[in-house]
KOLTOR-372119 format. One record per atom (N, C-alpha, C): z negated, y, x negated. Coordinates in steps of 0.02 Angstrom, whole numbers, plus 50000, padded with zeros to 5 digits. Last residue first. Example, Ala and Ser with C-alpha at 12.3 -4.5 7.8 and 13.67 -1.06 7.14 Angstrom:
496464988849358
496434994749316
496065000249355
496104971649340
496104977549385
496104983549340
This chain:
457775402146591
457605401046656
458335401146695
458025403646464
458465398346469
458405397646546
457125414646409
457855415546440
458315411246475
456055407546435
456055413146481
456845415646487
456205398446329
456235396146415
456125401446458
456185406446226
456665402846236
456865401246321
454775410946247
455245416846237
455945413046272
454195397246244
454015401446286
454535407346291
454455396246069
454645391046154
454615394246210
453825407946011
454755406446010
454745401646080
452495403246038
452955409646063
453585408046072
452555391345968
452305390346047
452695397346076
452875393145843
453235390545880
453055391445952
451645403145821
452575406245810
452915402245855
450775393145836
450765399545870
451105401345865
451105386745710
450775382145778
451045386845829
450715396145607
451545393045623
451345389645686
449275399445633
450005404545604
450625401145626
448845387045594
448815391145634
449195394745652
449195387745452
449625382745494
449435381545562
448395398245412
449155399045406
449425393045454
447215391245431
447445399545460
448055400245475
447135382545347
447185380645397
447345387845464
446925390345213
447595383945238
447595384145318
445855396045236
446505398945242
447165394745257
444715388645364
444915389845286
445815393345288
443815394645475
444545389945434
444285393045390
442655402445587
442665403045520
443215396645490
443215410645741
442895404845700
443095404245631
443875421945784
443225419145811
442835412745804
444865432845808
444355431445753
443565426845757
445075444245890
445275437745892
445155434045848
444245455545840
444115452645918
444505444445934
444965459545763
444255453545718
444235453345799
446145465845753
446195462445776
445505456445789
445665480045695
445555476045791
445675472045797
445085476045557
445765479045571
445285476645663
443925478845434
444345476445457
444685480445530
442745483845279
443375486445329
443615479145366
440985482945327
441735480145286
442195482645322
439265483245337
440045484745355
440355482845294
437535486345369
438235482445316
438835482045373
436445489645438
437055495645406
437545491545367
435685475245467
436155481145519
436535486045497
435445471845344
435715469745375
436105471345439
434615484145296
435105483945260
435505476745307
433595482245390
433715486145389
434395486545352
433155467645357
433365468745406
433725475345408
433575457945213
433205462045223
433365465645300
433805445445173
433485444545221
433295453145245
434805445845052
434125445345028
433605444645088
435935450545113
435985443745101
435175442045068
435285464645115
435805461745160
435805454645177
435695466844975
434985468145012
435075463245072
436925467944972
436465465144908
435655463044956
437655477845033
437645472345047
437425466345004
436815490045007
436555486245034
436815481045054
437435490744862
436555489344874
436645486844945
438445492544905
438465487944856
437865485144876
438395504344967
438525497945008
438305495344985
437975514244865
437485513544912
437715506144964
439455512644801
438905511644772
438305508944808
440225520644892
440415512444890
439735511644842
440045534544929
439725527244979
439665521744949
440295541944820
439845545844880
439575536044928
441445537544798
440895539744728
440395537744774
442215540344908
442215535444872
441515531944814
442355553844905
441945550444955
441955544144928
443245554644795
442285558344769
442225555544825
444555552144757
443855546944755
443235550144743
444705558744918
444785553244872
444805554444794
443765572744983
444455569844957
444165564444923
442155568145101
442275570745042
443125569245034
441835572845245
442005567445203
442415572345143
440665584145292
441275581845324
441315576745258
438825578145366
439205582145312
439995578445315
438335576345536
438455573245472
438945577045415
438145582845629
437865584945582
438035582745531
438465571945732
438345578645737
437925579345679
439135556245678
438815557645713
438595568845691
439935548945581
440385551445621
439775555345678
438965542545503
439525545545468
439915551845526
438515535945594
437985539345561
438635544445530
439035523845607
438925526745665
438635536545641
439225518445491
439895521345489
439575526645560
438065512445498
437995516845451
438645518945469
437695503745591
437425509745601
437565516745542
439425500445637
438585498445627
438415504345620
441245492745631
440535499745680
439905496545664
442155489745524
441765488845563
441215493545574
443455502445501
443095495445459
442825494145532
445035508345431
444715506145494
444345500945475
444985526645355
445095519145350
444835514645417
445925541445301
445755538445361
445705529145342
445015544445126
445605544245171
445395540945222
443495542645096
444115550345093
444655551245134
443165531045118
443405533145043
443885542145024
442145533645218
442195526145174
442575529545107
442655542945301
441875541745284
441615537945214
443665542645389
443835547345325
443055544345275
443995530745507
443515535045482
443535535545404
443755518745636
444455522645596
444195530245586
442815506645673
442965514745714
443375516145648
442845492745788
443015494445727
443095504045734
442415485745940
441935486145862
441995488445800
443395482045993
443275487346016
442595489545955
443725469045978
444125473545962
443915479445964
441905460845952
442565462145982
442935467145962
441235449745850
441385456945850
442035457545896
440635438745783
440345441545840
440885446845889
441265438445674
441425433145692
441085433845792
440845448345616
441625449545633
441695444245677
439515447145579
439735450645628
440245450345661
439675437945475
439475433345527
439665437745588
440185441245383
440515438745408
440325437345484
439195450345331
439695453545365
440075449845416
438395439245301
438205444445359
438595447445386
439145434245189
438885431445251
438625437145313
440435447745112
439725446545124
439625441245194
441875438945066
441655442345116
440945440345136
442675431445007
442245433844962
441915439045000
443595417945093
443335423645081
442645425345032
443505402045120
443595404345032
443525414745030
443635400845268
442795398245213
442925400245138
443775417845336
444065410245296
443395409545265
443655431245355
443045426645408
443335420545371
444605439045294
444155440045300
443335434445318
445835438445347
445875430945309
444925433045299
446365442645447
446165437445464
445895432245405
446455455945392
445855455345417
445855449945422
447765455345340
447315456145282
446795453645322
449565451845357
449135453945356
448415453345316
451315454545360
450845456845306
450135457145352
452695447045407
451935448545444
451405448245364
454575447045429
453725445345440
453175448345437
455265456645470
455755450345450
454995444545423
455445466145634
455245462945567
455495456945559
456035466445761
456665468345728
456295466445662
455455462345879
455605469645864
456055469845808
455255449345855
455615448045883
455695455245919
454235450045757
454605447545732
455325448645783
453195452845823
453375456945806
453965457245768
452885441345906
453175448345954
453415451645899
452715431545804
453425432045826
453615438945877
451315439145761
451935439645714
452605437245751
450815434345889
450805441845873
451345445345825
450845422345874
451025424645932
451205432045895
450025419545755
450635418045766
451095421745818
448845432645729
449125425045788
449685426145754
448475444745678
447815440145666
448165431345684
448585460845665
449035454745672
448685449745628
447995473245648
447925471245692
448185462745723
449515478345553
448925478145584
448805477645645
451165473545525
450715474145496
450035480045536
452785467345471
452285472345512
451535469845508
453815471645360
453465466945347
453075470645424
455475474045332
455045478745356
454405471745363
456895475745212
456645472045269
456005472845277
458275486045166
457415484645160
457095479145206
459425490745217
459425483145197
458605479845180
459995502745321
459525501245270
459325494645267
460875508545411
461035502245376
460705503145302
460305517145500
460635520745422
460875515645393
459945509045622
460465514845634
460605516645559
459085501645552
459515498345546
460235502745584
457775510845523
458265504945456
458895504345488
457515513845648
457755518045615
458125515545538
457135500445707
457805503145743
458055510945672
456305500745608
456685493445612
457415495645653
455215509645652
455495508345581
456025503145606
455015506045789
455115514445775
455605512045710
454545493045787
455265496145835
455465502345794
453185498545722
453715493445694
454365492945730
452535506345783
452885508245725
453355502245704
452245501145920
452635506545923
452845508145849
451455490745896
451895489345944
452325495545938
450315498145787
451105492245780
451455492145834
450265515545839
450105508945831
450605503445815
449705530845728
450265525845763
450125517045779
448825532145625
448725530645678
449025532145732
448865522445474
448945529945496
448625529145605
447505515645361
447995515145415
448115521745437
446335506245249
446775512445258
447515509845304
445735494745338
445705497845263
446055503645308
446655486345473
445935486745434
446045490445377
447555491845609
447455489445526
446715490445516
447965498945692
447405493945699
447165488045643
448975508545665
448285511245669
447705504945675
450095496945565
449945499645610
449275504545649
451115497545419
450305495845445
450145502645490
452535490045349
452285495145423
451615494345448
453095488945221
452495486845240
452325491345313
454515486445150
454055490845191
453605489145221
455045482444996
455025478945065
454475486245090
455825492644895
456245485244902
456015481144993
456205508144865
455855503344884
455945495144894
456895519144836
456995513544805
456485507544837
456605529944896
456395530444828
456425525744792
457065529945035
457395534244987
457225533844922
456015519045059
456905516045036
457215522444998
455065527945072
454975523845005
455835520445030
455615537345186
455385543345096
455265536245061
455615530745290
456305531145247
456205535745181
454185526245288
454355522745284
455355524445260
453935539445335
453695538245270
454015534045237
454665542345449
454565545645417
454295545145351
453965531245536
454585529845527
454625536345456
452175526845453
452615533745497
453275530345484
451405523745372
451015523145435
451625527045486
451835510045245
451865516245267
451325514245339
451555500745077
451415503045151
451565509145175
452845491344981
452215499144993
452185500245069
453375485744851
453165484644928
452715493344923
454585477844728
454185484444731
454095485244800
455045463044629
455195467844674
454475470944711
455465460844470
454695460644524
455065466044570
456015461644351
456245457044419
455745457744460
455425468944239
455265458644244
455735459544301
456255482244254
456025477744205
456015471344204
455765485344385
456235483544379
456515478344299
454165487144387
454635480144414
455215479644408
454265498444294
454225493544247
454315485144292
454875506644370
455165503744316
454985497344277
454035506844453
454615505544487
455115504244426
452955512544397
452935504444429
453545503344445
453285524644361
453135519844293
453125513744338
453465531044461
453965528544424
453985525044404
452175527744595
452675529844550
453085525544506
452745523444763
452665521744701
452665524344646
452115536044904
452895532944850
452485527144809
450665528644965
451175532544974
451835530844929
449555520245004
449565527645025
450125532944965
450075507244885
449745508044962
449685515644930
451275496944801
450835500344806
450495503244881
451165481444749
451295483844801
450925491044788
452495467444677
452065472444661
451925480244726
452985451244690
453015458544694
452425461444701
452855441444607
453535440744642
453605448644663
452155436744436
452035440444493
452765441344539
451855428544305
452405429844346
452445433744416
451025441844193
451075434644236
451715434344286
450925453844149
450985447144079
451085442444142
450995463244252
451665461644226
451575455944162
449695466444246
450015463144300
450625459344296
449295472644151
449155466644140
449495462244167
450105484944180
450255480244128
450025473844114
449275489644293
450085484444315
450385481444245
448395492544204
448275486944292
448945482244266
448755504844151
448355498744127
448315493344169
449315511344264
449945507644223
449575504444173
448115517044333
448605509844360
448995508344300
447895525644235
447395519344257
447705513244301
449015533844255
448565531544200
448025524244210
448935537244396
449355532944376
449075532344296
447275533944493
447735539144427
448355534944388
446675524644529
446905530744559
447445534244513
445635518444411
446415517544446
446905517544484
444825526844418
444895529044373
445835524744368
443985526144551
444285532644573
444925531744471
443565512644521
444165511844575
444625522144554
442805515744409
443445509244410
443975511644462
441955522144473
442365525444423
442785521144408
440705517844528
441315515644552
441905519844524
439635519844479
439995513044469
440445510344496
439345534044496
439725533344427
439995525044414
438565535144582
439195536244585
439335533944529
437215535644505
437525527744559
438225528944548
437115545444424
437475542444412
437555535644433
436455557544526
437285556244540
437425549744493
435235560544501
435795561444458
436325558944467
434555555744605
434895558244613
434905561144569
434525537144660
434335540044611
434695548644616
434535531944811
434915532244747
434455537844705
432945525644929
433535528844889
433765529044840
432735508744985
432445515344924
433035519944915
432645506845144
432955506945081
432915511845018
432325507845275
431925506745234
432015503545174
433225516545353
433095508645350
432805502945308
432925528345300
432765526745394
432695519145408
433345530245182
432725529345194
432475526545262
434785529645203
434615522645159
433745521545189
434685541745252
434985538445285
434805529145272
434435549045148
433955549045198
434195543845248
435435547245068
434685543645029
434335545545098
436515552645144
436565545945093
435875543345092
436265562945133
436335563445173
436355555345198
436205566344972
435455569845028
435395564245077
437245567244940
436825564544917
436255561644949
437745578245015
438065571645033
437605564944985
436925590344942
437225586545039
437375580645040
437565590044831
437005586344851
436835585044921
439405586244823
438885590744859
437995587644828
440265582644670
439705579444743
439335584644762
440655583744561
440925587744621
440585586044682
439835573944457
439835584844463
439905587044531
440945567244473
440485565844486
439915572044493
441645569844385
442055571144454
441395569044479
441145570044270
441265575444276
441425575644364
440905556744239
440455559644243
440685567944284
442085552444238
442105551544276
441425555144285
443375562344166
442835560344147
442485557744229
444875568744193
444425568944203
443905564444205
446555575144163
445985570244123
445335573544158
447525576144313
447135580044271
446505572644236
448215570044424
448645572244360
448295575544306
447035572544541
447695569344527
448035570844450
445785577544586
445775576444519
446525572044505
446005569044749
445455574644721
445685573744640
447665566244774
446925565644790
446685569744734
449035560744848
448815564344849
447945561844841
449845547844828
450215554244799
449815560444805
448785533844755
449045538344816
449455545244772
449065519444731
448925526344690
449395531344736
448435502044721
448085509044759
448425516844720
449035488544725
448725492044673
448725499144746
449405471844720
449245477144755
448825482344724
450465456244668
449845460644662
449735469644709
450665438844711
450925446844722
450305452344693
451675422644707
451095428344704
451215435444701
452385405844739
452555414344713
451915420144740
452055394744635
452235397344705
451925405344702
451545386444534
452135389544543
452495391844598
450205382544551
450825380044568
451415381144582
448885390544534
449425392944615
450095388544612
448185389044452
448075385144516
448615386044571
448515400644367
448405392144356
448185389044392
448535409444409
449245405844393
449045399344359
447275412244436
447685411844499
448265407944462
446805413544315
446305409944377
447155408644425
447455427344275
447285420644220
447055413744289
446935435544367
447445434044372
447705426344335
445515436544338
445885435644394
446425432844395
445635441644208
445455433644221
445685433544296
446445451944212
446805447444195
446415440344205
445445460144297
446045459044329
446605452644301
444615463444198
444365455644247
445045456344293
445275470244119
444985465144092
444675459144116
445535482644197
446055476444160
445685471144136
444405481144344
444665482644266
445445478544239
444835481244512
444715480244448
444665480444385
445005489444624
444385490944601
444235486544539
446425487844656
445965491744643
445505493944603
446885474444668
446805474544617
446315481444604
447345461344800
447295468344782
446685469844735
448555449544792
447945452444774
447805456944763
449355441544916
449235446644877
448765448244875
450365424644941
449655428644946
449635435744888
451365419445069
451335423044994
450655426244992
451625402045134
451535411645133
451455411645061
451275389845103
451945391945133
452275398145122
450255387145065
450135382945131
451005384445150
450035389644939
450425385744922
450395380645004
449875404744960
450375404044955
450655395844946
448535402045029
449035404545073
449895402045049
447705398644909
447895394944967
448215396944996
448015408744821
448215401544810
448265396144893
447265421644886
447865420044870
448135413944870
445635413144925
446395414544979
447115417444957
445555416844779
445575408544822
446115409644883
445285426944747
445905426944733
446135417544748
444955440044866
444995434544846
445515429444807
445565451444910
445285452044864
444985446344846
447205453545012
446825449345001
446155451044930
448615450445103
448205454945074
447325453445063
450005437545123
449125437245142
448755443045085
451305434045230
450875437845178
450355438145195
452395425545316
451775426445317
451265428445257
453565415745329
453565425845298
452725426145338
453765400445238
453315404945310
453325411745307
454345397845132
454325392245190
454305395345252
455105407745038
454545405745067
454645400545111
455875415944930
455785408644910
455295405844958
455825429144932
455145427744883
455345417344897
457125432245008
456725434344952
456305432444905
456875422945092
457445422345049
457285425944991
455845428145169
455725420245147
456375419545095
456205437445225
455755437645170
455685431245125
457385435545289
457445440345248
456755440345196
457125419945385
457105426945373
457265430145302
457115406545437
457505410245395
457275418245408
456085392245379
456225397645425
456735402345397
């Protein structure tokens, strides 16, 4: 195919795959696409077996990593102990948490706050300190590019891809954001639309990706724009393809694949779940994210509920209590089987049988062509 991405990274298919599995990396990228792994919540130390795992199965086909370091959050630029940010928790939100666990007949957290404390990985590679341990591991392997999410890059990544040759991605939610990362060097733009899964702004694709693509190409900006949420079809990537992107970054579809690392229960919902099943909510990590509706995101957003904590003390505040219950969850337990959630995007309404990733992707192309034909014979009428 020709596009701008596929020249770039060497692809068959501009079809990117965001991803915490690092199975559906390999498979995506050696179906055609490029698979990215998002690294977050890992240590350096299981980030490199991760990674160790992937370049040795991936066949020299080109890979990506994804890292998290926003320009704005709770404890930014300051040494802080994770015990300490952990301090900053209301007991409200403690409270609000363990009565909530209790309704479904889940023992509550302990309240010395130090549940929170097991997710000090993610709030501790938040901090460009804690990423430039990441991205160093990141940088022992051949990686094609390096991504950051909620906002610039910093320096130290933009140097140190310049360094190996790794070209530098980052999501925006705004034409407006999206010319603050080319002004900062950026290499590809990630346009994630409000129907994104995880963190999204809330503009939608049909309208941010025109928005960005006409505004690249009035400044003769050379970036090439990836689009992104809610984009599950083939179909969906040539509409968007045929706005002016040069392909298709997405994440939710790979969710429901037989190599996902995606709780059974969860899966099984998504696999239930129409478009209209995802609610876009500060609740999960601080920042606006779009997961699946149950009773516990229902609960988040309901009268009374205490407001959401900055990033990473809401963070502190939930991802722990999931853990449990998507532990519980898979143990038969009913109550913890109705409050399990996962982020995904609107598109899980089109989402309606469990592939394997290979077979996703060549899904993916089946569906490009059938569009393109259809587009073709509408002009050729």
């Amino acid at each position: 195919m020709r596009s701008t991405i596929c020249d770039m990274f060497n692809l068959e298919f501009p079809l990117v795959a965001f991803t915490h599995c690092r199975d559906v990396v390999v498979a995506v990228s050696k179906a055609g696409g490029m698979g990215v792994f998002g690294a977050v919540n890992l240590s350096p130390n299981r980030l490199k077996q991760e990674l160790e795992w992937i370049d040795a199965h991936i066949d020299g086909k080109p890979y990506g990593v994804d890292l998290i370091v926003p320009n704005k959050f709770e404890g930014k630029g300051e040494r802080v102990e994770a015990s300490a940010m952990a301090k900053k928790i209301p007991q409200t939100h403690h409270d609000f948490v363990n009565n909530l666990l209790a309704e479904y007949d889940i023992e509550p957290a302990a309240q010395n706050g130090e549940e929170g404390l097991s997710s000090s990985t993610f709030a501790n590679n938040l901090q460009e300190e804690g990423a430039l341990r990441a991205m160093e591991v990141a940088f022992e392997y051949p990686i094609a590019i390096i991504v950051n999410a909620l906002g610039v890059p910093p320096q130290s990544m933009k140097d140190m891809a310049a360094h190996h040759g790794v070209k530098v991605g980052a999501l925006v939610g705004s034409k407006e954001h999206a010319m603050a990362q080319v002004s900062a060097g950026v290499d590809v733009v990630i346009a994630a639309g409000g129907e994104a899964g995880g963190h999204c702004g809330d503009v939608s694709t049909m309208v941010l990706v025109p928005e960005i693509c006409r505004a690249f190409e009035n400044m003769n900006v050379s970036a090439p724009v990836l689009a992104a949420g809610g984009i599950t079809t083939g179909t969906q990537m040539a509409a968007a393809m045929s706005m002016g992107a040069a392909g298709a970054w997405c994440g939710s579809v790979w969710l429901t694949t037989s190599e996902a690392e995606t709780n059974p229960v969860v899966k099984e919902k998504m696999l239930a779940a129409s478009s209209s099943d995802t609610v876009r909510s500060r609740a999960r990590t601080g920042k606006h994210s779009r997961q699946l509706s149950s009773p516990w995101t229902q609960a988040w957003e309901s009268e009374g509920a205490p407001e959401p904590l900055p990033m990473p003390l809401q963070g502190m505040v939930s991802e722990p209590p999931l853990g449990r219950i998507d532990k519980l969850s898979q143990s038969g337990h009913e109550g913890a089987r109705r409050l399990a959630t996962y982020w995904v995007g609107q598109g899980v309404g089109l989402m309606t049988e469990s592939l394997s990733a290979g077979q996703v992707v060549q899904q993916f192309k089946e569906d490009f062509v059938s569009a393109y034909e259809k587009l073709a014979a509408a002009v050729n009428h």
